[in-house]
C-alpha positions in Angstrom: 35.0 -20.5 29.3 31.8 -21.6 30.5 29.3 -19.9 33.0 28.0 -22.8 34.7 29.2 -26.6 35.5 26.4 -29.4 35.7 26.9 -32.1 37.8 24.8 -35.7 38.3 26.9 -36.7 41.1 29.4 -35.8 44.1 32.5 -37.9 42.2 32.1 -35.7 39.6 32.9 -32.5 41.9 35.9 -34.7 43.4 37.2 -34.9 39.5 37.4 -31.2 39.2 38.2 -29.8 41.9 41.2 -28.0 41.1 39.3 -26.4 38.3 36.3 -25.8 40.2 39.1 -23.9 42.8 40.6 -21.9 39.7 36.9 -20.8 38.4 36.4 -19.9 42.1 39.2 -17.9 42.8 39.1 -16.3 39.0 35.6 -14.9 39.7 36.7 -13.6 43.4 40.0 -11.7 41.6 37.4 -10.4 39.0 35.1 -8.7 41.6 37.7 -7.7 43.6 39.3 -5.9 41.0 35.9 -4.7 39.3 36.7 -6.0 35.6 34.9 -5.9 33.0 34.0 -8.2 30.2 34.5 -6.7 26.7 30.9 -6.4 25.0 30.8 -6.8 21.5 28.4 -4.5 19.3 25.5 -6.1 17.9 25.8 -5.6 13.8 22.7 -4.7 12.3 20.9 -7.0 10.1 19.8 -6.1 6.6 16.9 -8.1 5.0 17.8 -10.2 2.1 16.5 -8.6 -1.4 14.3 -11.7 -2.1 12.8 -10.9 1.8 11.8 -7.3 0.8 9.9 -8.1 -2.2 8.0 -10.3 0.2 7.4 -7.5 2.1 5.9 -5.1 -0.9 3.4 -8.1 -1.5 2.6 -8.9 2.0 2.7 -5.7 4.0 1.5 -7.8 7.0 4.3 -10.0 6.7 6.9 -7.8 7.2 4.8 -6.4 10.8 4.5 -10.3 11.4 8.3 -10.8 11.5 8.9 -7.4 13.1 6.4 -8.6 16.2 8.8 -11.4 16.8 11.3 -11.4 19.5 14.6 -10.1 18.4 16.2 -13.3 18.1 13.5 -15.1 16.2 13.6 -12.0 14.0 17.6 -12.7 13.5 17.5 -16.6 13.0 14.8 -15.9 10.1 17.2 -13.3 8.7 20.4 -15.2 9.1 18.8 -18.2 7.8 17.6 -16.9 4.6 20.2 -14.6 3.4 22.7 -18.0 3.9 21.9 -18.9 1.0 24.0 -18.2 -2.3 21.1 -18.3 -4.8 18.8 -16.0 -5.1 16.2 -18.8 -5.7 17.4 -20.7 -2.5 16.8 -17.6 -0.7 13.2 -17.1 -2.1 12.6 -21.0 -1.3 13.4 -20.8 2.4 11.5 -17.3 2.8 8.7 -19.4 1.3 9.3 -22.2 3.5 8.6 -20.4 6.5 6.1 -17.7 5.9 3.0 -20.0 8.2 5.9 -20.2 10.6 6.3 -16.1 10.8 2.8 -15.4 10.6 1.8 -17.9 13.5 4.6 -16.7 15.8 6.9 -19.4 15.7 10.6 -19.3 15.6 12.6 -20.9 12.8 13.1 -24.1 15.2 9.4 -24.1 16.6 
């Protein structure tokens, strides 16, 4: 389920309006009764081999990605250890090194 419903225009409201009602009611009977949502645990990332020789050649790499904001930090991770080469995994560490250093996010 969704956490917010856009609209452009008021026929669009008319359209849902039974849902709208549900979603309405749903979030009353959840404060009312004081649920809570079910928070998963964040897993902790471990840095791909090929990223951790980086790191003993580049010291300042390594504080580079670490001053990044955590998510940043995780789509760099994510991305690289994807691969299923070892050489893959170099290339795209590679890739993106300017990207860490200047502060930019994988997408940037």
């Amino acid at each position: 389920m969704e956490r917010q419903v856009r609209f452009t225009n008021v026929g669009e409201i008319e359209e849902l309006e039974d849902l709208l009602k549900n979603y309405i009611n749903e979030a009353v009977e959840v404060k009312k009764f004081r649920l809570q949502v079910e928070v998963k645990e964040k897993t902790e990332l471990s840095y791909p081999e090929e990223l951790q020789e980086e790191f003993k050649e580049s010291p300042s790499l390594k504080n580079a990605l670490e001053a990044l904001t955590p998510g940043r930090q995780r789509a760099y991770i994510l991305y690289s250890s994807k691969a299923k080469q070892s050489k893959t995994r170099a290339a795209r560490i590679e890739k993106y090194i300017e990207h860490i250093f200047s502060g930019k996010g994988l997408h940037d």
